[in-house]
SENUNU-857764 format. One line per field, with one value per residue (C-alpha): x, y, z; residue number from 1; residue in three letters. Coordinates in steps of 0.05 Angstrom, whole numbers, plus 5000, padded with zeros to 4 digits. Example, Ala and Ser with C-alpha at 12.3 -4.5 7.8 and 13.67 -1.06 7.14 Angstrom:
REM residues 2
X: (5246;5273) .
Y: (4910;4979) .
Z: (5156;5143) .
nr: (1;2) .
rest: (ALA;SER) .
This chain:
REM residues 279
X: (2929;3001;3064;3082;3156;3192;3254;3305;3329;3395;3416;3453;3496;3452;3496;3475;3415;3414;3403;3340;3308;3315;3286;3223;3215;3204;3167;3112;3045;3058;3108;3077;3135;3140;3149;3139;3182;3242;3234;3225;3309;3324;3277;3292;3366;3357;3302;3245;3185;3123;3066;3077;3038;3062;3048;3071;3053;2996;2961;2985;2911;2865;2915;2897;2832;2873;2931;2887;2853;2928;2948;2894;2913;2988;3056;3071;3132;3134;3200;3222;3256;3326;3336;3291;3212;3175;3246;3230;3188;3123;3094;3079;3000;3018;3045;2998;2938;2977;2975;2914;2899;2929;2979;3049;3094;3174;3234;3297;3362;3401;3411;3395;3434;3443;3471;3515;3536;3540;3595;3641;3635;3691;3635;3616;3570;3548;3491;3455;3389;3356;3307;3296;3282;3273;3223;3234;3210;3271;3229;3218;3277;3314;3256;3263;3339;3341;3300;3364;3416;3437;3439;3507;3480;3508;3454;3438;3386;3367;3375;3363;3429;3387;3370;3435;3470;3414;3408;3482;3486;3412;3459;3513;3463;3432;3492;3552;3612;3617;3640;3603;3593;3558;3562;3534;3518;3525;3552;3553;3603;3610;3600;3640;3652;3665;3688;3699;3666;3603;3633;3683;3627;3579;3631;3657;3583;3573;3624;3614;3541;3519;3478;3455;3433;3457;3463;3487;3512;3533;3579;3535;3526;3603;3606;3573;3630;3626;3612;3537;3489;3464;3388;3390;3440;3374;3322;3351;3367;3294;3263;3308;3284;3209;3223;3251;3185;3210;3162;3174;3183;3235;3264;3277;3308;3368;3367;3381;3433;3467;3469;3489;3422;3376;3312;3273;3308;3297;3224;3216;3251;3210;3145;3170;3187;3118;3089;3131;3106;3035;3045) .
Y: (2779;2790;2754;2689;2693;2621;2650;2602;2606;2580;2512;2520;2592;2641;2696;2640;2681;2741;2819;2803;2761;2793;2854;2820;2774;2853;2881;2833;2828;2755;2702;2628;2580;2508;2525;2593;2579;2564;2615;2659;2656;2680;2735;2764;2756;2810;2844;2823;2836;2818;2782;2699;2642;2566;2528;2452;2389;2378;2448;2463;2449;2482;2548;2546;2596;2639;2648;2664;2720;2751;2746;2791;2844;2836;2789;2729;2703;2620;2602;2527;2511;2510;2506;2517;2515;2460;2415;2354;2413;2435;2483;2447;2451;2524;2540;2501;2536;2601;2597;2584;2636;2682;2707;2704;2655;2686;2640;2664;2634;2614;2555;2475;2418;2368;2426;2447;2374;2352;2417;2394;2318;2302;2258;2289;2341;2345;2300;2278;2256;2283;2235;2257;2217;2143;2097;2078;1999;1952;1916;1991;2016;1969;1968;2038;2035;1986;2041;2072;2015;2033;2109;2135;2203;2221;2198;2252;2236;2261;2212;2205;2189;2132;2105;2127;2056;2018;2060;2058;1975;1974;2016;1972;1917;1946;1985;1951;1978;2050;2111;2145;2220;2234;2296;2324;2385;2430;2495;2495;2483;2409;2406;2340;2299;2227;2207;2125;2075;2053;1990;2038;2079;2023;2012;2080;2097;2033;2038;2121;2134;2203;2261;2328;2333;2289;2287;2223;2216;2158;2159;2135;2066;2053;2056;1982;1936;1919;1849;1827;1778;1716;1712;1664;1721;1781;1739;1720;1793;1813;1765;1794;1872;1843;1814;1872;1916;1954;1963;1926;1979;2014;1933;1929;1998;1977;1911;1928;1983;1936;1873;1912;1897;1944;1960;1937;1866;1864;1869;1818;1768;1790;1780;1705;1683;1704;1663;1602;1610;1610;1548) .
Z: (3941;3968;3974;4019;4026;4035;4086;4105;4174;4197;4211;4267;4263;4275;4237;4175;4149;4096;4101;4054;4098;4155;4128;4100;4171;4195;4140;4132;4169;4191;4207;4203;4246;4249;4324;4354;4411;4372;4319;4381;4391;4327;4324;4392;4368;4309;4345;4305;4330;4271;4300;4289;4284;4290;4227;4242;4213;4263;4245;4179;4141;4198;4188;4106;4121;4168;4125;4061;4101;4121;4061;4025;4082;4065;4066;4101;4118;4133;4160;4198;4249;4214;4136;4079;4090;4051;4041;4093;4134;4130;4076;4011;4013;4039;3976;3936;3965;3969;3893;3888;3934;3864;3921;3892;3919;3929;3952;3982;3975;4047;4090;4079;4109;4042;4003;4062;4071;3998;3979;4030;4013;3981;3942;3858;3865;3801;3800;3866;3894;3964;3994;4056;4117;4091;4116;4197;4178;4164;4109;4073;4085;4048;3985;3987;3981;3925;3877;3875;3878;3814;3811;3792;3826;3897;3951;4007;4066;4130;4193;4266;4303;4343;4271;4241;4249;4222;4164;4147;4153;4105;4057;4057;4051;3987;3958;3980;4014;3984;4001;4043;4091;4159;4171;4247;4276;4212;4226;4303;4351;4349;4267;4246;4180;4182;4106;4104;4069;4092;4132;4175;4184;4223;4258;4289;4298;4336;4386;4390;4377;4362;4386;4341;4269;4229;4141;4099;4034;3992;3937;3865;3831;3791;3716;3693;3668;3596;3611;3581;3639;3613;3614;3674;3722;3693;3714;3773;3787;3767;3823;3875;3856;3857;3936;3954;3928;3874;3823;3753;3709;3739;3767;3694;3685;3748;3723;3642;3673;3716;3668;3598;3565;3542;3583;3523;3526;3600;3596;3532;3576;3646;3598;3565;3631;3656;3594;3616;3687;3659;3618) .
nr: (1;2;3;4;5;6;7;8;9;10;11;12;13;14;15;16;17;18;19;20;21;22;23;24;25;26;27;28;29;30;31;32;33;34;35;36;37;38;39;40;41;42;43;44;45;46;47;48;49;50;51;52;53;54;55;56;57;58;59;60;61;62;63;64;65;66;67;68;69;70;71;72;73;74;75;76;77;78;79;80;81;82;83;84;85;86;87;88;89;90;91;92;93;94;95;96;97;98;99;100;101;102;103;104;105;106;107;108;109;110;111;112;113;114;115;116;117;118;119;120;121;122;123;124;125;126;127;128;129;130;131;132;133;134;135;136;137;138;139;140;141;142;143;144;145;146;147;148;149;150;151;152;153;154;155;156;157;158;159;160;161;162;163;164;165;166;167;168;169;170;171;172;173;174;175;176;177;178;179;180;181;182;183;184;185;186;187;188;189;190;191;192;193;194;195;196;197;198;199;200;201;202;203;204;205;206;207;208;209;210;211;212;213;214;215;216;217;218;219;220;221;222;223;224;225;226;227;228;229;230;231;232;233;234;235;236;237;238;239;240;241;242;243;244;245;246;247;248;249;250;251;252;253;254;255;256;257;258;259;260;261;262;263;264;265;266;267;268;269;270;271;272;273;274;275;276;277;278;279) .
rest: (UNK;UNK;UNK;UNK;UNK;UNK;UNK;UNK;UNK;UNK;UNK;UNK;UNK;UNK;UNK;UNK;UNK;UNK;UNK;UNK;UNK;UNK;UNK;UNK;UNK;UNK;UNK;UNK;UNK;UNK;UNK;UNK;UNK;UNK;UNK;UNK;UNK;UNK;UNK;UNK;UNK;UNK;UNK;UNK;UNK;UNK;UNK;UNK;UNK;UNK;UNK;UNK;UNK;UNK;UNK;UNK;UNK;UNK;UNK;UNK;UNK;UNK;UNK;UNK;UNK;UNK;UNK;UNK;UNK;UNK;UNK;UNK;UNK;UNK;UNK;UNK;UNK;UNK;UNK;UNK;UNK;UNK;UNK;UNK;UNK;UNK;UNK;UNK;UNK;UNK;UNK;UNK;UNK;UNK;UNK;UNK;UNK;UNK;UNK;UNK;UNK;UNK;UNK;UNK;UNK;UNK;UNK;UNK;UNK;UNK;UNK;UNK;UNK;UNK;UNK;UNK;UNK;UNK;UNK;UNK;UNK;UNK;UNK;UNK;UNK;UNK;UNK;UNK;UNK;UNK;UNK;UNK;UNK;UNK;UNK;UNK;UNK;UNK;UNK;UNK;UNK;UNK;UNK;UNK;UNK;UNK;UNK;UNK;UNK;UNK;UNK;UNK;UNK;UNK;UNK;UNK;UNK;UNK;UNK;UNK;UNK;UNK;UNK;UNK;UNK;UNK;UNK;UNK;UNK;UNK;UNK;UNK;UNK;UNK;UNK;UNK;UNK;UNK;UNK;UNK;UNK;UNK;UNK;UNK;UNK;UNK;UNK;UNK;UNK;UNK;UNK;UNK;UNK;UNK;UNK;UNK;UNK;UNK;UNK;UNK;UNK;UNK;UNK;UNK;UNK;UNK;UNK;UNK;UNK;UNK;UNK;UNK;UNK;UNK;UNK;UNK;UNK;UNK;UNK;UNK;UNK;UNK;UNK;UNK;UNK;UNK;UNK;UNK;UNK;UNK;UNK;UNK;UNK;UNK;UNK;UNK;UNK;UNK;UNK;UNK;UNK;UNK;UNK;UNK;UNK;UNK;UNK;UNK;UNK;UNK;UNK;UNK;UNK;UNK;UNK;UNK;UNK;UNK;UNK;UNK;UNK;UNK;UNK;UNK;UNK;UNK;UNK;UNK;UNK;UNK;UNK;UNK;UNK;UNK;UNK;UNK;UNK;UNK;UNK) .
């Protein structure tokens, strides 16, 4: 077996892409693309001219046989449409069954939009969480928020700009009126970065909604005050984590965080309260 090679391609500058990759995007046997079309532009831009093959979310298991064959022959290449393969694009069972395969699987370092967007912030970079795109559904959107309500890490997603606004007020629902960044159109001609908190930021996007690529980031959970909840405020808080769909174990994890209690305590209390329900 030979090598599948994970290439990023650029997010928006096309001059964004290393002397590495483009000598391996000519020196392999194949390209897989999310789409051929696209991938087309940047190719014919360095004069590329290795066979390719799409490799989308729609195809990507029927192309598992094909891409085994190739890659007993020689290297393969999968590249996206912008950024890094496999990060909110297709090619993680690629990889997986590329390994399997016993072909080796080689990254290369280059472009990716939540990095990009994260080191010019102004938000701490030193711990952070990607999600990706969050759930469309108001209802799961804000469960899947409120796992992280209490992360002191910096937040990074990917967003539509039609669902943009809708995502920001869910945030400020579930996290309160933080910091926060959009940033748009990443290293083209119109890139922009709107640094406000979260509030200001419904409402510049409301009145001047937004077109192009778009990457958010919200500032962490603060420091917990010092100040210890009573057992009525960590019940309480327990029951409104449970609504929202958060699973218990890690409802008591926010909650002990939040309140000053150990996890420990949280879930002694969860499981008398439980008792007293049952009585």
């Amino acid at each position: 077996m030979h090598t599948l090679y994970l290439i990023p391609t650029p997010i928006g500058n096309l001059e964004d892409i290393t002397l590495r990759a483009l000598r391996l995007l000519r020196e392999v046997r194949l390209i897989a693309a999310e789409d051929t079309r696209h991938s087309r532009i940047l190719l014919d831009h360095y004069q590329i001219t290795t066979p390719m093959i799409s490799y989308h979310e729609h195809n990507k298991l029927a192309r598992l046989e094909l891409l085994r064959e190739v890659l007993t022959q020689g290297d393969v290449a999968l590249i996206s449409d912008a950024g890094m393969p496999t990060i909110s694009d297709p090619g993680y069972e690629l990889v997986r069954a590329a390994l399997a395969f016993g072909a080796k699987v080689v990254p290369l370092p280059g472009a990716n939009a939540a990095i990009t967007a994260l080191a010019a912030s102004g938000l701490p970079t030193d711990s952070f969480l990607f999600l990706g795109f969050p759930p469309r559904r108001p209802a799961k959107l804000r469960a899947f928020l409120a796992q992280y309500a209490q992360l002191r890490a910096t937040i990074i997603c990917y967003e539509s700009p039609n669902r943009l606004v809708e995502t920001l007020r869910a945030m400020h629902e579930v996290f309160g009126d933080r910091q926060a960044v959009v940033a748009v159109e990443l290293t083209k001609l119109f890139e922009s970065f709107s640094r406000a908190p979260l509030s200001a930021l419904i409402a510049e996007f409301e009145a001047s909604p937004l077109r192009g690529e778009v990457t958010v980031l919200v500032q962490g959970a603060p420091e917990p005050q010092g100040t210890r909840w009573t057992a009525a405020q960590v019940r309480a808080a327990l029951r409104e984590q449970l609504a929202a769909g958060v699973k218990r174990s890690l409802a008591a994890k926010q909650v002990a965080a939040q309140a000053n209690w150990e996890r420990a305590e949280v879930y002694a209390l969860d499981e008398t309260a439980e008792d007293e329900e049952s009585d």
